[in-house]
C-alpha positions in Angstrom: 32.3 11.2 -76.0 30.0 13.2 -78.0 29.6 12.2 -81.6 29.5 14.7 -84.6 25.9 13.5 -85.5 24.6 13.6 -81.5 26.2 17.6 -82.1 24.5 17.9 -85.4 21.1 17.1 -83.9 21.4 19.3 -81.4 22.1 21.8 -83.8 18.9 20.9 -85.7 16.9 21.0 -82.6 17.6 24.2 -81.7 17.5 25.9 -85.0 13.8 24.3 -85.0 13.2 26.5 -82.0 14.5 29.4 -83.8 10.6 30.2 -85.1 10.8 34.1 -85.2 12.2 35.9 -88.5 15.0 38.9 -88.3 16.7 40.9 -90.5 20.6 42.3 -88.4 21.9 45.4 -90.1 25.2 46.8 -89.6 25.2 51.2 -88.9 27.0 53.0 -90.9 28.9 56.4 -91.8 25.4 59.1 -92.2 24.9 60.3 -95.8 23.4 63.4 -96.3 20.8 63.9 -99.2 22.1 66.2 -102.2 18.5 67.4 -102.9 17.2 68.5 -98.6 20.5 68.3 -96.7 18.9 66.2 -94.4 21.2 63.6 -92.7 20.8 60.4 -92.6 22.1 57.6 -91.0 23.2 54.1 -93.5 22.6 50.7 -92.4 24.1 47.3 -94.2 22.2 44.2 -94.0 24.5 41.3 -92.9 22.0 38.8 -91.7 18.3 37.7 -92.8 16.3 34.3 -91.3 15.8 32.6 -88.2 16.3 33.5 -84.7 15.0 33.2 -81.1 14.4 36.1 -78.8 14.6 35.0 -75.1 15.0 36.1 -71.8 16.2 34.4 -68.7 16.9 35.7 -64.9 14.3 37.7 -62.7 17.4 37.7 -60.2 16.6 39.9 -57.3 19.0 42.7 -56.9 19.2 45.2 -54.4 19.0 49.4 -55.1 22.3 50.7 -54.8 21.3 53.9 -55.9 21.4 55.4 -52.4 17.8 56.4 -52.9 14.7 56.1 -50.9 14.3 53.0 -52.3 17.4 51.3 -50.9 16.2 52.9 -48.1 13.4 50.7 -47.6 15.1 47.9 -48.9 13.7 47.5 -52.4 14.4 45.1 -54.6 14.3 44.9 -58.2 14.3 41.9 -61.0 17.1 41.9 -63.3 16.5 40.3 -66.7 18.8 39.5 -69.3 17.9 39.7 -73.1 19.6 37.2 -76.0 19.0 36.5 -79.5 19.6 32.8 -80.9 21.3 32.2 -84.6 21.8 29.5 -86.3 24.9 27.5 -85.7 27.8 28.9 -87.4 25.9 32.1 -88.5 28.8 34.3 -89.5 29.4 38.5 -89.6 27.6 39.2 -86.4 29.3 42.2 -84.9 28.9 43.7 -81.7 26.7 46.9 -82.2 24.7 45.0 -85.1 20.8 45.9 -84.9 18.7 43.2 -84.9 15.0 43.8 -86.1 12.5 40.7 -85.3 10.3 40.9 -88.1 7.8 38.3 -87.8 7.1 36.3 -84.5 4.6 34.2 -82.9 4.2 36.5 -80.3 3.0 39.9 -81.7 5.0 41.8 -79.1 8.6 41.0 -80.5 7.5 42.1 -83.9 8.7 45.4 -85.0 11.4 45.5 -81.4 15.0 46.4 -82.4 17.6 45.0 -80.4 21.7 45.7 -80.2 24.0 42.8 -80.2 25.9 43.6 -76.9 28.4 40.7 -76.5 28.6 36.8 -77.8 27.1 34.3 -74.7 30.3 32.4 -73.3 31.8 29.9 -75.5 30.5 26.2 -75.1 32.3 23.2 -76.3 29.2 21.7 -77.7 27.5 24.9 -78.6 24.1 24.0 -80.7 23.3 28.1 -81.5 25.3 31.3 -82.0 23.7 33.5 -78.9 24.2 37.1 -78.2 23.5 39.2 -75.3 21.7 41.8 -76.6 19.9 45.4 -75.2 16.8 47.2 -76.6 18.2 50.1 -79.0 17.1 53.5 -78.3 
């Protein structure tokens, strides 16, 4: 059986993976400005620190668009995106926008990201992961 402490290390380890920094901010209602009338939207923070940006798959799936493609049987890689929390990191809400703001690799710095859905429940779980999509 797996002992609190063996779980708490585990927990430890992966939050020492967690290397790049992210603010998550919540969208809210728009507010428009008194003085220009200009609309904009409102955004809560509910989440600054650590996290892990990661990708895993390169599964090959067929075109099922019907389009020349399929037609020469192409087939294209499908990757998914997730961000890593912290254990126990609470207020994470699907539709959250995560912002990576500093990151050993320059290319996640600056890249907004949606919190899509929680990855499955694990009985030993040593992160809080989200599936996550680029925001628009």
């Amino acid at each position: 059986m797996l002992t609190a402490s063996v779980l708490e290390r585990g927990r430890e380890n992966a939050e020492s993976l967690m290397t790049d920094e992210c603010t998550v901010v919540r969208p809210g209602e728009a507010a428009t400005d008194p003085d220009t009338g200009e609309v904009k939207p409102t955004f809560t923070q509910v989440y600054a620190g650590h996290c892990k940006v990661q990708t895993s798959g390169g599964l090959a799936s067929e075109n099922t668009e019907g389009s020349a493609a399929q037609a020469m049987g192409a087939v294209s890689l499908v990757w998914s995106l997730y961000v890593h929390f912290p254990y126990g990191t609470p207020g994470l809400r699907a539709g959250d926008v995560v912002e990576v703001t500093e990151s050993a690799n320059p290319l996640l710095v600056g890249r907004r990201l949606r919190l899509v859905s929680p990855q499955s429940e694990k009985t030993h779980a040593t992160a809080c992961r989200w599936n996550v999509k680029e925001d628009s």
